[in-house]
C-alpha positions as CSV (number, residue, x, y, z in Angstrom):
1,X,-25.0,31.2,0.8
2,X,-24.4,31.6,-3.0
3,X,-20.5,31.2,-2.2
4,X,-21.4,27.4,-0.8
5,X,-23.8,26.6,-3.8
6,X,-21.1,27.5,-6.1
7,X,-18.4,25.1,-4.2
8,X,-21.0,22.3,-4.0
9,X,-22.0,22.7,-8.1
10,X,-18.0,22.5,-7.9
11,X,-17.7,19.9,-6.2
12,X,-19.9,17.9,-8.3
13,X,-19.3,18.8,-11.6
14,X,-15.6,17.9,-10.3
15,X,-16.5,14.6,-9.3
16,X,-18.8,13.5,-12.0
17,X,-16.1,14.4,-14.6
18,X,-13.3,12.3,-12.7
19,X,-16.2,9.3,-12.8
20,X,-16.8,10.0,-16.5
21,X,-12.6,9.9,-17.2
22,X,-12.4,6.9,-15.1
23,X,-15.0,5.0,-17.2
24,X,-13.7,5.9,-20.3
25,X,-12.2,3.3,-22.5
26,X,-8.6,4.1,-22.7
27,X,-7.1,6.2,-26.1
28,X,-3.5,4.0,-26.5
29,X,-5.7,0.5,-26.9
30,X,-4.9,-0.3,-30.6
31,X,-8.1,-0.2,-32.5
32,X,-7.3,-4.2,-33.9
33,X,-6.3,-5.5,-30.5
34,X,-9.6,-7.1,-29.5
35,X,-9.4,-8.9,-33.1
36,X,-5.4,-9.9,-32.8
37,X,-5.8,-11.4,-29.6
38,X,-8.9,-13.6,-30.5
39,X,-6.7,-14.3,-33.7
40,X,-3.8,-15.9,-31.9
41,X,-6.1,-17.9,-29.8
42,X,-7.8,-19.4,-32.6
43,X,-4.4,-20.4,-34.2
44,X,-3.2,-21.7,-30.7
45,X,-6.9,-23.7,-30.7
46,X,-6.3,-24.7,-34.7
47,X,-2.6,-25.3,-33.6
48,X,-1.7,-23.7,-36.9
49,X,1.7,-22.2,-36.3
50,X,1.9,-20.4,-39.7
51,X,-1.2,-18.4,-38.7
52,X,0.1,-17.7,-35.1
53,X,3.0,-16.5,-36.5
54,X,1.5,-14.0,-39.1
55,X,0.0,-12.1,-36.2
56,X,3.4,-10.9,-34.8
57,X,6.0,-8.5,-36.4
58,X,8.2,-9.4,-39.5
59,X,10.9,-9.5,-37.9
60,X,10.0,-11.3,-34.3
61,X,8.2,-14.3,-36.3
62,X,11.8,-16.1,-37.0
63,X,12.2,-15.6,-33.2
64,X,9.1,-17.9,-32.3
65,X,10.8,-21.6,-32.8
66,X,10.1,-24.0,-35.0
67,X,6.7,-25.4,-35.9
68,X,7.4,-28.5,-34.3
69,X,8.2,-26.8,-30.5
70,X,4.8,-24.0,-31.2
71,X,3.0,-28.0,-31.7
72,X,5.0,-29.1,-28.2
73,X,3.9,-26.0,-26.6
74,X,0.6,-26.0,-27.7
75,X,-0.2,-29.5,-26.9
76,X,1.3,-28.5,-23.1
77,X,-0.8,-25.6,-22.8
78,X,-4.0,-28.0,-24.0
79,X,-3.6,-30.5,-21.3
80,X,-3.0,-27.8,-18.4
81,X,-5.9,-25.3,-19.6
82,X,-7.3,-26.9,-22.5
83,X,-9.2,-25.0,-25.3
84,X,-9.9,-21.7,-25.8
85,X,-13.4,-21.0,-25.4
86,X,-14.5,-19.1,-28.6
87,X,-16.2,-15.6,-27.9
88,X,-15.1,-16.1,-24.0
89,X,-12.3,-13.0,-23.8
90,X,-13.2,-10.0,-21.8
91,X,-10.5,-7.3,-22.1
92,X,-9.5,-5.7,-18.8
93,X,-7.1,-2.9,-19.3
94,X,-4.3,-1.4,-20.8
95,X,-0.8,-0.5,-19.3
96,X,1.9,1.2,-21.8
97,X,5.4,0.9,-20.8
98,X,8.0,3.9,-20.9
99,X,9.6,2.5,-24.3
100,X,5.8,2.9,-25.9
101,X,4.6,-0.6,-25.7
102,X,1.0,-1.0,-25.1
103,X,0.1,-4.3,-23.0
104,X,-3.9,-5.2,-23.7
105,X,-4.6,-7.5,-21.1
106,X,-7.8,-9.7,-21.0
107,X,-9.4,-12.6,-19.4
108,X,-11.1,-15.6,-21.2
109,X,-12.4,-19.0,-20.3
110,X,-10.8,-22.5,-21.9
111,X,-12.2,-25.9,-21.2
112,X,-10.3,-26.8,-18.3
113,X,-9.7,-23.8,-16.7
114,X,-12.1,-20.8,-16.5
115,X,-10.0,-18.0,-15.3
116,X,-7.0,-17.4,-17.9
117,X,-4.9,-14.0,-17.7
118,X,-4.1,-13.0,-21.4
119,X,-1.5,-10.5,-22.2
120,X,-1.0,-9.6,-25.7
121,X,1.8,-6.5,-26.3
122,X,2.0,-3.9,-29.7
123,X,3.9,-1.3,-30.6
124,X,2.9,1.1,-32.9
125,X,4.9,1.3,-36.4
126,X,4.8,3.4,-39.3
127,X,0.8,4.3,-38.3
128,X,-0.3,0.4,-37.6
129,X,-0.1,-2.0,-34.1
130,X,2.3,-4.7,-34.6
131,X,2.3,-7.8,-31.7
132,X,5.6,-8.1,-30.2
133,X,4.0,-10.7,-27.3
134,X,1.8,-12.5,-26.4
135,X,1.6,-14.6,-22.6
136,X,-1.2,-16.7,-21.3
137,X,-1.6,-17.5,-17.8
138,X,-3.7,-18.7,-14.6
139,X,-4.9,-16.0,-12.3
């Protein structure tokens, strides 16, 4: 009788602490991440390429195209999702890749369509999160 009270307390603690793990936010999400993203999105909302490109690493933001095709691309995105909806982003996860980037991905409403997938990618450098992407798209 005591032998099957002790596997059952077992069993339980077992499971409650593999509920508790799974419910936990995870560690690699860079502590700025929730900020970044909302960053970028306003710039894409402003259309304000110099801000857009700020958020990304030194030496990606020559790599981004001129601020006349971030306007063409912007403009595109506008009339097939419309605006971001300020305050709408819901973050659903994290996956890191093998080479040590961290993909946040979130959700997030914009005027004409409510259910946008947004993936933005870091890499830790010298101590700080760095963007190295950052991709919007319908679910």
């Amino acid at each position: 009788m005591k032998s099957t009270i002790i596997i059952v307390l077992a069993i339980i603690i077992m499971s409650t602490l593999s509920i508790l793990t799974a419910c936990s936010e995870p560690t690699g999400k860079p502590g700025n991440a929730d900020e970044m993203t909302a960053g970028l999105l306003g710039a894409v909302n402003d259309v304000n390429f110099n801000k857009y490109r700020s958020y990304f690493a030194v030496e990606l933001q020559d790599q981004l195209g001129t601020e006349q095709e971030f306007i063409e691309e912007v403009s595109l995105l506008k009339d097939t999702y419309g605006e971001y909806v300020t305050d709408s982003m819901s973050y659903l996860g994290i996956e890191t890749t093998e080479d040590g980037q961290i993909k946040v991905n979130y959700t997030a409403e914009f005027t004409i369509v409510s259910d946008i997938q947004i993936q933005t990618t870091f890499e830790k450098r010298d101590g700080e999160s760095v963007v190295v992407g950052f991709w919007l798209e319908r679910q």
